[in-house]
C-alpha positions in Angstrom: -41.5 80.1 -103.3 -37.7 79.9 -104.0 -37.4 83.4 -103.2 -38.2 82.6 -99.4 -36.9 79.0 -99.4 -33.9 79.9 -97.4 -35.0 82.3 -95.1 -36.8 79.1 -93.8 -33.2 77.0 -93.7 -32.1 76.4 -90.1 -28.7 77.6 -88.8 -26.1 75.6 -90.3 -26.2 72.0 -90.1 -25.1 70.9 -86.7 -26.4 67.3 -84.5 -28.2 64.3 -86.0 -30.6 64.3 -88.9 -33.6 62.4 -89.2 -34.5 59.9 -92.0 -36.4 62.7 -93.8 -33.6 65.7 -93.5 -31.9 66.9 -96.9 -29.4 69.1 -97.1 -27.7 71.3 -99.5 -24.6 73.3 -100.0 -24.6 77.3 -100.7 -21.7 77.9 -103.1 -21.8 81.7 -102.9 -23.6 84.5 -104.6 -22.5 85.8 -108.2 -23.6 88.3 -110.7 -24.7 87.5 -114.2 -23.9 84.2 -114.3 -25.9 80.8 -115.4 -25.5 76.9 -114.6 -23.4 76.2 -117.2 -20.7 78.5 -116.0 -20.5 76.1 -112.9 -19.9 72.7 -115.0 -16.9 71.3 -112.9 -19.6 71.2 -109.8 -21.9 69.0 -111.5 -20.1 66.0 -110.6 -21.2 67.2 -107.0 -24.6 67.7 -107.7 -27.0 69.5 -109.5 -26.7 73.1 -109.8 -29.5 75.5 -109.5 -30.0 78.7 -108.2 -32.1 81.6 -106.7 -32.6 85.2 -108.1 -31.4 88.2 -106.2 -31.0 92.0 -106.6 -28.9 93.4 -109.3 -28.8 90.5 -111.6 -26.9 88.4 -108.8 -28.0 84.8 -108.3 -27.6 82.5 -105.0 -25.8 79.1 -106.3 -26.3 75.7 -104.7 -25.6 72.4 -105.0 -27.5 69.1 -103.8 -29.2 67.8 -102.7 -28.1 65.2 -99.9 -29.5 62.7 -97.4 -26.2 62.4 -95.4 -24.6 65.3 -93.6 -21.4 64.0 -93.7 -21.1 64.0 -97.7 -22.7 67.3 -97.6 -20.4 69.0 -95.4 -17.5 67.5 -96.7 -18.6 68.8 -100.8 -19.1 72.6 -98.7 -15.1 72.1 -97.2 -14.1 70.5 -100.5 -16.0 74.1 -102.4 -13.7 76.1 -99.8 -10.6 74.4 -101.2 -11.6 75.6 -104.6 -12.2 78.9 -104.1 -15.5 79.3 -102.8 -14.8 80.6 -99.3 -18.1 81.0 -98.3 -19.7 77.8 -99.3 -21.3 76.4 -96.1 -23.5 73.2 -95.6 -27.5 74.0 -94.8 -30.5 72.2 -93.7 -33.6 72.0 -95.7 -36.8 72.6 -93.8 -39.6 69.7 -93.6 -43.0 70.5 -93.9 -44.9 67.9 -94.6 -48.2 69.5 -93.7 -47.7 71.8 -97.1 -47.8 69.0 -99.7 -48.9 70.0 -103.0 -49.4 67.3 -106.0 -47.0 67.6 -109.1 -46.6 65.5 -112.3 -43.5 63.4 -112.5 -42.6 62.7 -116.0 -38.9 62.3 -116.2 -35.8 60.9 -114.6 -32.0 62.0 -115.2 -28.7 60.5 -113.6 -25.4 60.5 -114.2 -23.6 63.3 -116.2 -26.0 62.9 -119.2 -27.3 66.4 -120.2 -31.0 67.4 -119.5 -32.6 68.6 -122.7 -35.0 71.5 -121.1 -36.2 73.0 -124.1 -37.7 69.6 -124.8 -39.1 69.1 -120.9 -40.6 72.8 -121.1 -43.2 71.7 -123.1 -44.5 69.8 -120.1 -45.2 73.1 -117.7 -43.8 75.0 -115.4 -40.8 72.3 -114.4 -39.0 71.5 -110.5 -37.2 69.1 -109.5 -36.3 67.1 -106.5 -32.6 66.1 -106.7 -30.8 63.9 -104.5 -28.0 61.8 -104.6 -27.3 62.5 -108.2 -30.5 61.1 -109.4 -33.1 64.3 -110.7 -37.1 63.8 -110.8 -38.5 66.4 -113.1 -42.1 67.3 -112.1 -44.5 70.0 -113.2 -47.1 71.6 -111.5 -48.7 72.5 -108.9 -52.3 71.4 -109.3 -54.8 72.0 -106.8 -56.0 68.8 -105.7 -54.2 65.4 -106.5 -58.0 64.9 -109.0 -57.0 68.3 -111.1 -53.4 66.5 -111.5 -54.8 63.3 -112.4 -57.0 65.3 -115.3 -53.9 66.9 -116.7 -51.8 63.7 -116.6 -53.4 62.7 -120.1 -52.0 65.6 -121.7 -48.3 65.1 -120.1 -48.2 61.4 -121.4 -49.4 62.4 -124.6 -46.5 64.7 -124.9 -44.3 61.6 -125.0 -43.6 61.1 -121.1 -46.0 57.5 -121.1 -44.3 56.6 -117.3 -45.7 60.4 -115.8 -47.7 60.2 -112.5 -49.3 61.9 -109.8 -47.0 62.6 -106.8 -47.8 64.5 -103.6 -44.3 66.5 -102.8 -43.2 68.8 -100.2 -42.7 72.4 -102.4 -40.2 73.9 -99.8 -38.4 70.5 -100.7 -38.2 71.4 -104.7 -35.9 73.1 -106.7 -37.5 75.9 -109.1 -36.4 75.9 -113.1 -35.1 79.0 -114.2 -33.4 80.8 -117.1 -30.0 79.8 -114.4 -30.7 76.3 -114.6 -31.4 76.0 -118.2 -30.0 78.9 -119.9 -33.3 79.6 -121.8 -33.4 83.4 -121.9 -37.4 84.4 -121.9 -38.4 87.7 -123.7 -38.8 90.2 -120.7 -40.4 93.2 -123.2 -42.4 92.0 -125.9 -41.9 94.2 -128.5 -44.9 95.0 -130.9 -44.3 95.3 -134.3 -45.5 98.2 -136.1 -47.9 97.1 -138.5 -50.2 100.2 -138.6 -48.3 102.0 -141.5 -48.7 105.8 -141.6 -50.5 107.2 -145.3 -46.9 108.0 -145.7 -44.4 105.6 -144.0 -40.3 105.4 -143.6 -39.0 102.6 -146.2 -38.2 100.7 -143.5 -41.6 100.4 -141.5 -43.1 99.1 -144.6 -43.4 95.5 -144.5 -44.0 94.3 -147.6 -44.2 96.0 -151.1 -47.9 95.5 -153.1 -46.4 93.1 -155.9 -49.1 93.2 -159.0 -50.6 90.4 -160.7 -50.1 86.9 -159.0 -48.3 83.9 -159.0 -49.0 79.9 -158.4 -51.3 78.3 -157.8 -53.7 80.2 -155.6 -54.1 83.7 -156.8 -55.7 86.4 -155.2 -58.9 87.5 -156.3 -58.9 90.2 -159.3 -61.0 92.3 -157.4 -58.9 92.7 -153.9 -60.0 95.4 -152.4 -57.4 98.3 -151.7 -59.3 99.2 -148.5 -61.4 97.9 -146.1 -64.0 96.1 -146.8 -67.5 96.1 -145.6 -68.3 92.9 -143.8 -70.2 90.2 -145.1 -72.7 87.1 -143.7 -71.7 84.7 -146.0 -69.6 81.9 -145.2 -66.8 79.7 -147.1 -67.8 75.6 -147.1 -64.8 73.9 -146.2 -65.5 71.1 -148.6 -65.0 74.1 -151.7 -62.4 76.0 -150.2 -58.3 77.2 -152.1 -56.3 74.1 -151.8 -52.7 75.2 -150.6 -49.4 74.8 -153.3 -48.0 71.7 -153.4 -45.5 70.9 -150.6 -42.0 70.4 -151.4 -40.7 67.3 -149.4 -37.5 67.7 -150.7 -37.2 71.0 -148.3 -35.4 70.8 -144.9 -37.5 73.3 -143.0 -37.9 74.5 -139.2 -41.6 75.2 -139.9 -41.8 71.1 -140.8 -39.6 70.1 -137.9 -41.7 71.9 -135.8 -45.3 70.3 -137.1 -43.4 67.3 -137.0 -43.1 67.6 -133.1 -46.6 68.0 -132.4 -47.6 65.4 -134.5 -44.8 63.0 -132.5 -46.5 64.2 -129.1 -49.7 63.7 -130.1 -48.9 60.0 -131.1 -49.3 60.4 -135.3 -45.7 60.2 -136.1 -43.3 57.7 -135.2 -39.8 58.6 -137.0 -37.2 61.4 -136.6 -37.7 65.1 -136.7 -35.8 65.8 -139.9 -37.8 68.9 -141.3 -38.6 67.3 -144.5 -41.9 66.9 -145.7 -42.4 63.4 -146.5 -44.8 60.7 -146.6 -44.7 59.9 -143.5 -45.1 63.8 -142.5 -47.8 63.7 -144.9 -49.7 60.4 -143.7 -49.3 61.9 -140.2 -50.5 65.2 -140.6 -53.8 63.6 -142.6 -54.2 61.0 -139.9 -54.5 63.7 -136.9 -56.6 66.3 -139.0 -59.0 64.0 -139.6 -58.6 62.4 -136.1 -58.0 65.0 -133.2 -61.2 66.0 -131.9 -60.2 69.4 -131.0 -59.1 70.0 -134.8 -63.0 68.5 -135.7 -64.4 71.4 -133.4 -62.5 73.9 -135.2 -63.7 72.6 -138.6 -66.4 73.3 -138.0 -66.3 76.9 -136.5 -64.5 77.7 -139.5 -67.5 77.4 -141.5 -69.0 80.7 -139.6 -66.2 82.7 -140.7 -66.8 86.0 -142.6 -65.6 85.5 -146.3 -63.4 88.2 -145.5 -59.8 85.8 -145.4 -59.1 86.7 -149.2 -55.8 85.0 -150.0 -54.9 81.9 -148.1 -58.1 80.4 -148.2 -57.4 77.3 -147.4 -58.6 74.8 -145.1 -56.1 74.7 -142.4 -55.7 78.0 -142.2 -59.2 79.0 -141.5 -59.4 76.4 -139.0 -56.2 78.3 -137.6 -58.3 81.4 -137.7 -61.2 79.6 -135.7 -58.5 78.7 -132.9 -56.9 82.3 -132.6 -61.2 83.9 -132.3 -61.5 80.8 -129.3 -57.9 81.5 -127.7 -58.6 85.7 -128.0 -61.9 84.8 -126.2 -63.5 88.3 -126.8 -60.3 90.2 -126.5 -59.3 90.7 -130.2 -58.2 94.6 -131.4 -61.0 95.3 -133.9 -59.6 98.2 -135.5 -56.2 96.8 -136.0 -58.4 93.9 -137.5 -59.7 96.2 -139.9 -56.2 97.5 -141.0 -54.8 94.3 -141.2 -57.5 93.0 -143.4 -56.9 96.1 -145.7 -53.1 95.2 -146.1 -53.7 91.7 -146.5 -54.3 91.4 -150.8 -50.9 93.2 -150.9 -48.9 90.9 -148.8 -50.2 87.7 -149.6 -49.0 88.9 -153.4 -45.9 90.3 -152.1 -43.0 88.8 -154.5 -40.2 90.8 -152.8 -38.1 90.1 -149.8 -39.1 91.8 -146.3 -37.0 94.8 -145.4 -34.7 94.3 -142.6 -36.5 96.2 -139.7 -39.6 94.1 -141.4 -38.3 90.9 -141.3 -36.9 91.8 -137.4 -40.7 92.9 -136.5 -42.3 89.5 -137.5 -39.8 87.1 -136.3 -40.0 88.8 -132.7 -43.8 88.8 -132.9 -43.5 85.0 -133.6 -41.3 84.5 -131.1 -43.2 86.7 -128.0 -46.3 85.1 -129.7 -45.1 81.5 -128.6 -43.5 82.1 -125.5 -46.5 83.6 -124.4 -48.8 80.9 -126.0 -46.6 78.1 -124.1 -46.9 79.7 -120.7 -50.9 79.7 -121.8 -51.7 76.2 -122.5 -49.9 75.1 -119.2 -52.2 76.6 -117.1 -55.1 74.5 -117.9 -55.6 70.9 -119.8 -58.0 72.5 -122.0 -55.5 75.5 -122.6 -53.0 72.6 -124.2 -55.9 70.7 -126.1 -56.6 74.0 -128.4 -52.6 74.5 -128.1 -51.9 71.4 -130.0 -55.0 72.1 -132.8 -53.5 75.5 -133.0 -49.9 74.4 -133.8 -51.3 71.7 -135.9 -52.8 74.5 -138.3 -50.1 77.2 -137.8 -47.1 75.2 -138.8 -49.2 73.5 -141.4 -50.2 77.4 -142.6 -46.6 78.4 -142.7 -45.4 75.5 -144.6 -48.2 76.0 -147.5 -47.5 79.7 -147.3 -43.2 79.3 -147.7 -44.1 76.9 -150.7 -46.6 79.9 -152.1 -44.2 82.4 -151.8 -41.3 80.3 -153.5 -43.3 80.1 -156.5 -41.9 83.4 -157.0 -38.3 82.8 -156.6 -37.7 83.7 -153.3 -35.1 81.8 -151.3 -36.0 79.6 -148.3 -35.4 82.4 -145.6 -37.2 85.1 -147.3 -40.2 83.0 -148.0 -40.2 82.1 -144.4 -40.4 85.5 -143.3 -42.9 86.3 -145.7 -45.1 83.2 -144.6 -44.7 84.5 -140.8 -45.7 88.6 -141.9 -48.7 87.1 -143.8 -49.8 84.6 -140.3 -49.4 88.0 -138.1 -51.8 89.8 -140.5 -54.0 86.7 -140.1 -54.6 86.2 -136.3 -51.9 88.8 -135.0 -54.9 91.2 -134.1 -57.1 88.0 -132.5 -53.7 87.5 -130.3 -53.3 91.2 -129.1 -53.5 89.7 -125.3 -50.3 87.8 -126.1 -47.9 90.7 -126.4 
């Protein structure tokens, strides 16, 4: 849409406007450039732009209800520098009204916190006058907006509501506007080792014996196994190490966020795991009906998850066989499974090229997932079970891998290797 939105713009602004006309003001076009490069306009407006050839962008700045301030900011751009800025017209079609959310307000010179409003969707805004409505959408029909707005207040925004808008009236979020810089080629990590593999495409050395307090079984098998019907009982399964509260952590921060939009936790996002972490977290396992579901698939799992067995991960397991919806890579599966006893015993820091392979898989894996869950309210329901039970996963597995010594960052990395040999194949689609 913001591709073609000024080829619809009339000539420049000339005559009277109408109650409804808006205008903007074209700054110029620039190569390689982002909105925080153009700070000193703010004060004029907000600053977004649109996406040309050869990594050039189209900057504006608005928008306005009077012509006169609007022309006036365009001479005032010229005096500055930016000979071609030029007052336009935005076009009104009223007939094209698509329904948005509305969930958050901005004025003044306050900064917006995207990554934080991301969350939400897709975001636009309308932004006049200095005063920025950010929206997300569109939905079909104002009744498919109304069945997502549960999800957006439950992310925090409690005010949100359905709004019919005119879209050639909006103002498309970008990487420009926020600064956000979105993998463009995922890259995926080699984790199909050759019989005899370079040091540094080996991702983890086999460490013998075990450590902890959750072993792996003495009789790992060193290759694939043949599968089996049985299934665990989530009442008997591994309980997870003990976590240490005392721990500032990213991975806790970031349950600690889900568990904040989903209404179980009330204080700040420190990234320690406390008691009020730990209330919180026990409070929406046993109380979001999308983590009840997965409970219970997790009781059909194969017995095949050997190290890790523990609760939250196989419910983690049971979300990535939903979200993969048939599309899983079975014989990568297979592999994976086969490397499994040796990294979940793995005492030894990742290699370099190692540790780079997961953390980009983790990151492609939840940009990816994001973009998912906003395409549908169920897509977010198992998006907040699956967070739940991954950041919950990779807290237990740092604290089993610093029972060996291992620093903070090293366990980390470890914790991520051993979640992409758990549901990395199930999330193929997401690469």
């Amino acid at each position: 849409m913001r591709k073609f939105l000024f080829s619809l713009l009339v000539l420049f602004v000339s005559g009277s406007l109408t109650a409804q006309d808006l205008l903007t003001v074209r700054v110029g076009v620039f190569r390689d450039v982002k909105a925080s490069e153009f700070t000193a306009l703010k004060p004029l407006g907000f600053v977004y732009g649109i996406s040309g050839a050869d990594n050039t962008t189209e900057v504006f700045v608005g928008h306005y209800n009077e012509q006169e301030k609007a022309v006036n900011i365009a001479a005032n751009l010229q005096q500055q520098g930016y000979r071609n800025a030029q007052a336009f017209k935005l076009p009104l079609n009223t007939a094209a009204t698509v329904y948005y959310i509305q969930f958050s307000l901005h004025s003044g010179s306050r900064p917006i916190e995207w990554p934080a409003l991301e969350r939400a969707g897709k975001l636009f805004v309308t932004s006049t006058d200095g005063l920025t409505k950010i929206m997300t959408g569109p939905y079909p029909d104002a009744q498919a907006a109304a069945a997502a707005l549960p999800t957006i207040r439950g992310l925090g925004y409690r005010d949100a509501f359905v709004k019919p808008v005119d879209p050639a009236r909006l103002i498309t979020i970008g990487t420009f506007e926020t600064g956000i810089k979105k993998p463009l080629i995922p890259i995926t990590l080699a984790d199909t080792p050759s019989p005899s593999p370079p040091a540094d495409n080996t991702p983890l050395s086999p460490a013998p014996g075990t450590y902890g307090t959750n072993p792996a079984p003495a009789s790992a098998p060193a290759t694939n196994p043949a599968p089996t019907n049985s299934t665990p009982n989530l009442a008997s399964v591994v309980s997870g190490p003990s976590i240490d509260g005392r721990t500032k952590r990213p991975s806790t921060a970031e349950l600690q966020r889900v568990l904040k939009e989903k209404g179980y936790y009330e204080s700040s996002v420190d990234g320690y795991y406390g008691p009020g972490t730990t209330a919180a977290f026990d409070a929406a396992w046993a109380g979001m009906a999308e983590i009840q579901k997965y409970k219970l698939l997790a009781t059909m799992l194969p017995t095949e998850y050997v190290g890790a067995n523990w609760e939250e991960t196989l419910v983690l397991i049971a979300i990535a066989e939903e979200v993969a919806a048939g599309t899983a890579n079975g014989e990568r599966a297979e592999r994976m499974l086969a490397q499994r006893p040796a990294i979940y015993t793995a005492s030894q820091p990742l290699s370099p090229a190692a540790m780079t392979r997961v953390r980009n898989w983790a990151a492609t894996i939840w940009t990816n997932l994001d973009e998912w869950a906003i395409e549908d309210p169920l897509h977010a329901q198992i998006f907040s079970a699956f967070r739940v039970a991954y950041h919950q996963t990779q807290i237990r597995l740092e604290d089993h891998y610093r029972l060996s010594g291992l620093g903070a960052n090293d366990a980390r990395d470890l914790a991520t290797a051993m979640l992409q040999n758990l549901i990395g194949a199930k999330l193929d689609r997401f690469l």
